[in-house]
C-alpha positions as CSV (number, residue, x, y, z in Angstrom):
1,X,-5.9,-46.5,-17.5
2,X,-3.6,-44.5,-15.6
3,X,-1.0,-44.2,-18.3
4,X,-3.4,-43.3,-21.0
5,X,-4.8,-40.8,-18.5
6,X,-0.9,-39.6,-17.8
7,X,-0.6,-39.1,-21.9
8,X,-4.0,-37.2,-22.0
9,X,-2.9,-34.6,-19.6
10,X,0.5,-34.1,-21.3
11,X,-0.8,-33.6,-24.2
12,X,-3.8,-31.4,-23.1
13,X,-0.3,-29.4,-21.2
14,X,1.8,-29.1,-24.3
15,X,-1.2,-27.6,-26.4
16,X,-1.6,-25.3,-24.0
17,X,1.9,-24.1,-23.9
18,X,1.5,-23.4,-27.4
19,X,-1.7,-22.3,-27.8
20,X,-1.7,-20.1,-25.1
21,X,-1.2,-16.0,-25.7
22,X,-0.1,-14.0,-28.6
23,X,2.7,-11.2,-28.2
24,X,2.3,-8.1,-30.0
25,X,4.8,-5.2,-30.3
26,X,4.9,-2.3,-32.0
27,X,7.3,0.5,-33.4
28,X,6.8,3.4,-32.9
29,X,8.7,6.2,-35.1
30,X,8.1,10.0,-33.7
31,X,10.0,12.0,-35.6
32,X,8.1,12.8,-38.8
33,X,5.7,13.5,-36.7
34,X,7.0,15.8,-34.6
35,X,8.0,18.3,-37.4
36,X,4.2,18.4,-38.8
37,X,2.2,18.3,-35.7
38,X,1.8,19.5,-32.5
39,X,4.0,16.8,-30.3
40,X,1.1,17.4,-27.5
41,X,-1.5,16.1,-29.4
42,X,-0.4,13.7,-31.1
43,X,1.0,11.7,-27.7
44,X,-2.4,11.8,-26.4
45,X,-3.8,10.8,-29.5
46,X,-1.3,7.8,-29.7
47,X,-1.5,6.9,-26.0
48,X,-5.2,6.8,-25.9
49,X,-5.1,4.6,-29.2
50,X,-2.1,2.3,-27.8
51,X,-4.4,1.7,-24.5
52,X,-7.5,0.9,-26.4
53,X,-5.1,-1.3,-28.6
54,X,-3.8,-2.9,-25.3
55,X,-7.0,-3.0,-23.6
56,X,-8.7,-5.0,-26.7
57,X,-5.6,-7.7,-26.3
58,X,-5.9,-8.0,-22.9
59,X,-9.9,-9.1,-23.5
60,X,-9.0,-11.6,-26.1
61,X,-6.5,-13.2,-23.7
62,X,-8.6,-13.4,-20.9
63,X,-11.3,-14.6,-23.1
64,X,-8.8,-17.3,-24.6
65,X,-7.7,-18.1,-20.6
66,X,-11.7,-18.9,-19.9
67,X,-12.0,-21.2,-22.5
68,X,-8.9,-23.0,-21.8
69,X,-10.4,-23.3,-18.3
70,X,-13.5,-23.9,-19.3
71,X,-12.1,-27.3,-21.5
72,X,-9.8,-28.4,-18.0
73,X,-12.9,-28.2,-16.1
74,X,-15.0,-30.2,-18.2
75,X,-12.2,-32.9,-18.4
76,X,-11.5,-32.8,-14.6
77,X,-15.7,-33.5,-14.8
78,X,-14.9,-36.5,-17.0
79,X,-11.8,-37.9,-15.2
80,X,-13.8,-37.7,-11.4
81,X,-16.7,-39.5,-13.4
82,X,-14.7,-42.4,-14.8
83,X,-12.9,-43.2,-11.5
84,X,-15.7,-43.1,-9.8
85,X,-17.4,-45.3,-11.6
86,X,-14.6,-47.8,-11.6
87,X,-14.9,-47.7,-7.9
88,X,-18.2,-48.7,-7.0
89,X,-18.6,-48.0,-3.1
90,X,-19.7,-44.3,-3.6
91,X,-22.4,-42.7,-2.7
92,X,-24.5,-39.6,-4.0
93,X,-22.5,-37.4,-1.1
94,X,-19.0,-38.3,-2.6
95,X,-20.0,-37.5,-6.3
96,X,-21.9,-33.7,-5.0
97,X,-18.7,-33.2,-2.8
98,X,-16.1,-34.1,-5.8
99,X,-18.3,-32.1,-8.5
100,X,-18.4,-29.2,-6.1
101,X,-15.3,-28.8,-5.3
102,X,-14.0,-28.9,-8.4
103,X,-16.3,-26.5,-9.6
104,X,-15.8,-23.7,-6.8
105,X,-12.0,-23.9,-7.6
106,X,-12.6,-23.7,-11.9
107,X,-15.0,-21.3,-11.0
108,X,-12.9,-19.1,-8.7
109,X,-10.3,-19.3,-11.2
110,X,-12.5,-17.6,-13.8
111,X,-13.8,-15.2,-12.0
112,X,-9.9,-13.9,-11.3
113,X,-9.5,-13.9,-14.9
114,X,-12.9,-11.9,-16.1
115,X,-12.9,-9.3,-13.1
116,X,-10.9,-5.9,-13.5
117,X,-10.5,-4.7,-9.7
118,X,-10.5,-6.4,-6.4
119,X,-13.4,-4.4,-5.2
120,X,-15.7,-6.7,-7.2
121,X,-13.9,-9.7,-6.4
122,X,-14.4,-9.9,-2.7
123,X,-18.3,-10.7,-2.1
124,X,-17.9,-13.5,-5.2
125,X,-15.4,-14.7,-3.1
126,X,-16.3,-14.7,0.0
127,X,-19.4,-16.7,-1.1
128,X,-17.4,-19.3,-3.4
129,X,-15.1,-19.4,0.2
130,X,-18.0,-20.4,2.0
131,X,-19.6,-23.1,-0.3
132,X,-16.2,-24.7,-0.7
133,X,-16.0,-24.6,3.5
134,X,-19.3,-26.2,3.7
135,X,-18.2,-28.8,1.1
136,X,-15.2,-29.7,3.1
137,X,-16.9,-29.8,6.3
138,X,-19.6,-32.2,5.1
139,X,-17.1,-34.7,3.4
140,X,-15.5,-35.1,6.8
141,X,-17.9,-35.1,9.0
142,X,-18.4,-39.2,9.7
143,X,-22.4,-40.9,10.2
144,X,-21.6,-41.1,13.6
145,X,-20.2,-37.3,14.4
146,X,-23.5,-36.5,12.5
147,X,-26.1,-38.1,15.4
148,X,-24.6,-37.0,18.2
């Protein structure tokens, strides 16, 4: 189980090496247009093209990043499911803890990815921080420590 597990996550890795981005460039060839037009306009015209251009690449990445996320979060889901099932002894704690975890970290990870400034990302989180502190705290806290 462990090897086929092992092979799984290669190959999940080596698709995502290739799969990952596309790289665009561009050339850009100013000196016919320099003689016809005004050189002024034209750079603002090209810049504010190039940066909707940029911006529009930069959106399908991150959308491609999210997805690729999204799929290693769902087969993290799978793998935490599988060995606990082949390990009997757990109870409905250990499965919340496991499945929350997991999920403030993928979750954390796509909200870097979708949000533009870090004046947004703060109060997202600061709450993720704090359910992922209470998850910890619970999954170490013993039955005994608990009636005191």
């Amino acid at each position: 189980m462990k090897s086929i597990l092992q092979k799984l996550l290669l190959l999940l890795v080596t698709l995502l090496m290739f799969l990952g981005t596309d790289v665009y460039a561009e050339n850009n060839d100013m000196s016919t247009v320099e003689s016809q037009f005004d050189f002024q306009k034209v750079a603002t015209m090209e810049t504010s093209a190039t940066a909707n251009t940029e911006r529009l690449e930069l959106m399908k990445n991150n959308l491609k990043y999210v997805l690729i996320i999204a799929g290693l979060y769902a087969f993290s889901l799978i793998i935490i499911t599988v060995l606990m099932k082949m390990t009997p002894s757990h109870q409905a704690k250990d499965i919340v803890t496991a499945v929350g975890l997991v999920s403030v970290i993928f979750s954390s990870l796509i909200l870097v990815l979708v949000v533009d400034t870090s004046d947004a990302l703060t109060a997202p989180m600061g709450i993720l921080g704090a359910i992922a502190g209470y998850l910890f705290g619970s999954a170490q806290r013993t039955p005994s420590a608990k009636k005191e």
